[in-house]
N, C-alpha and C positions, 0 to 999 in steps of 0.2 A: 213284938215288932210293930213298928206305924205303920200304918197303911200312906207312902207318900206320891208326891202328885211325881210325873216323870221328870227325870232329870234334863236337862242338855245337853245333850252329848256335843263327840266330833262334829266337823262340819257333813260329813257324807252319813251321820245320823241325824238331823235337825230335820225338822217337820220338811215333807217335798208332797205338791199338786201327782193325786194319779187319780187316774181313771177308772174305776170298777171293773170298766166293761171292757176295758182296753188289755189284752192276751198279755202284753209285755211286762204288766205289773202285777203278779199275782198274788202279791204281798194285800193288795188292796180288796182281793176279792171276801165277802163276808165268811166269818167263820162260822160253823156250827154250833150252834149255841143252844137250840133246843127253848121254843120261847118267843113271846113277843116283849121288846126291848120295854123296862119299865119308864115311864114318864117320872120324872123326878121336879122338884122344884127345893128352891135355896130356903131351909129353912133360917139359916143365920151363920155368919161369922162369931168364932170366938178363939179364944187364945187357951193352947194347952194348959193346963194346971202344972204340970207338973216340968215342963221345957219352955216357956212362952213360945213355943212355935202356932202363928195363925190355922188355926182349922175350918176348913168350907163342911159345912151341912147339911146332904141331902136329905129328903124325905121324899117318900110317893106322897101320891095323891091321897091317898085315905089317912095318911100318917101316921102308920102301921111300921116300914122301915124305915131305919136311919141310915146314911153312909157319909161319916166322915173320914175326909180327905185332908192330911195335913200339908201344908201348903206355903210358901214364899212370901216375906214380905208384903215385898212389892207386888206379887200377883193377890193377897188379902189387900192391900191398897187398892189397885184398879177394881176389885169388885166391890167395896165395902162405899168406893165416891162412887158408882153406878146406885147400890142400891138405896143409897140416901138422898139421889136426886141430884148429889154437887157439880158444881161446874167446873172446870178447872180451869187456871185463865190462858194453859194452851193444853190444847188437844196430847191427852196420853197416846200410847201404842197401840192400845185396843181401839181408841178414837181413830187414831190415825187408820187404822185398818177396815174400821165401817166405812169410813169416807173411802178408803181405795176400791172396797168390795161396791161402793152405791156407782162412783164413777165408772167403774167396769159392767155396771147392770148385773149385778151377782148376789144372790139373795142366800142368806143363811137359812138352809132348811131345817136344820136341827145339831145337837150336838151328841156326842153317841161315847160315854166311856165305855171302851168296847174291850179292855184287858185289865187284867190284875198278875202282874208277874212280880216273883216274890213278894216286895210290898211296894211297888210301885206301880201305880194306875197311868193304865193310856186312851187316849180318847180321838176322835175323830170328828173332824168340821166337816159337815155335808155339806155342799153349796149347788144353786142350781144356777148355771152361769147358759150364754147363748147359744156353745155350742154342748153344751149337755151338762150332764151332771159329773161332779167331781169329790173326791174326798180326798182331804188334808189331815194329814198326821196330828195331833199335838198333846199338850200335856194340858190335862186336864183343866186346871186352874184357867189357863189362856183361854179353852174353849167357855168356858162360863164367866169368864169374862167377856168375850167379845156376843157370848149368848145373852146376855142381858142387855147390851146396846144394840141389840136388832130384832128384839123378842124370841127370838129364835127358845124353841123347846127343846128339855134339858133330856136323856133317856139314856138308864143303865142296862146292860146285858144281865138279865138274870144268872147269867153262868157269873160274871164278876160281882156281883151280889151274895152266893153262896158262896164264893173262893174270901170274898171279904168277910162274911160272914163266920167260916170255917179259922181264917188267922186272929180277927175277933174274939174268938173264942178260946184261944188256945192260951190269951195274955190277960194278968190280971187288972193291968191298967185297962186296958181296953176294955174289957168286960165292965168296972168301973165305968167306965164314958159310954157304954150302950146305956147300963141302968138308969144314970144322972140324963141323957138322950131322949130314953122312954116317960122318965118322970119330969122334965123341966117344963116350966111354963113359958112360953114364948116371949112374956113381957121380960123373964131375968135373964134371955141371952144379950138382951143391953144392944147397945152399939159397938161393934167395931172399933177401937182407938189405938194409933199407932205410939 
């Protein structure tokens, strides 16, 4: 199985603003996890071998793990024009959304894949806005995109790190894409092209 970014649901499943701290939402409140969240950064885009479905590529900091996340299109588009620098000559979605978070004085504190259910990854936008702090739902891909147009730091749940790690393992493609992961040199994951 692939490990993929989360879907879209219904409209009364689509990412909604809650509050942490706020009793009414305890959906929001952090899980136990056991651990401090690992900082991750993008090692590259690339395209399955074996589906062309876009894959985003974590790595920790020592680059020791890998975690690929296979991923949309269009959400591999909006991260692949960030990370090369491109302009677009009108503001994407993710654009669009720094600018609403700058006009709101709302600053992206980090981004948190905080679940792995079945094979779909979910993650969390932390923001620190005026009147507190808040976390928004999303699927992963969105949040490292809109993480890269605000510098905002990337960090996996070590519990979603062994659950990924554990389905990883169980598949022999996958197990293939760890090895080729551990052995690739940075300059042959190329560029991104749609």
């Amino acid at each position: 199985p692939r490990l993929l970014d989360a879907p879209r649901g219904p409209l009364q499943n689509r990412p909604t603003m809650t509050d942490p701290t706020d009793g009414d939402h305890p959906e929001a409140a952090a899980p136990d996890v056991g651990g401090e969240p690992v900082r991750m950064t993008i090692k590259g885009l690339m395209l399955d071998p074996s589906s062309n479905v876009p894959i985003v590529i974590l790595r920790d900091e020592p680059g020791t793990v890998f975690l690929p996340i296979w991923i949309g299109v269009f959400e591999a588009n909006a991260i692949a024009i960030q990370m090369e620098d491109l302009e677009p000559p009108r503001p994407m979605t993710h654009d669009l959304l720094r600018s609403v978070l700058e006009e709101l004085d709302t600053t992206v504190e980090e981004i948190l894949i905080s679940e792995l259910k079945g094979n779909t990854f979910f993650a969390q936008i932390h923001l620190r806005t005026a009147s507190g702090d808040k976390v928004i739902d999303s699927r992963p891909s969105d949040a490292i995109a809109l993480a890269l147009r605000t510098d905002a730091p990337i960090f996996v749940l070590p519990v979603v790190l062994e659950q990924a790690k554990a389905v990883e393992l169980a598949t022999t493609d996958e197990e293939r894409l760890r090895k080729w992961l551990e052995d690739v040199d940075p300059s042959e994951l190329g560029k991104y092209q749609m």
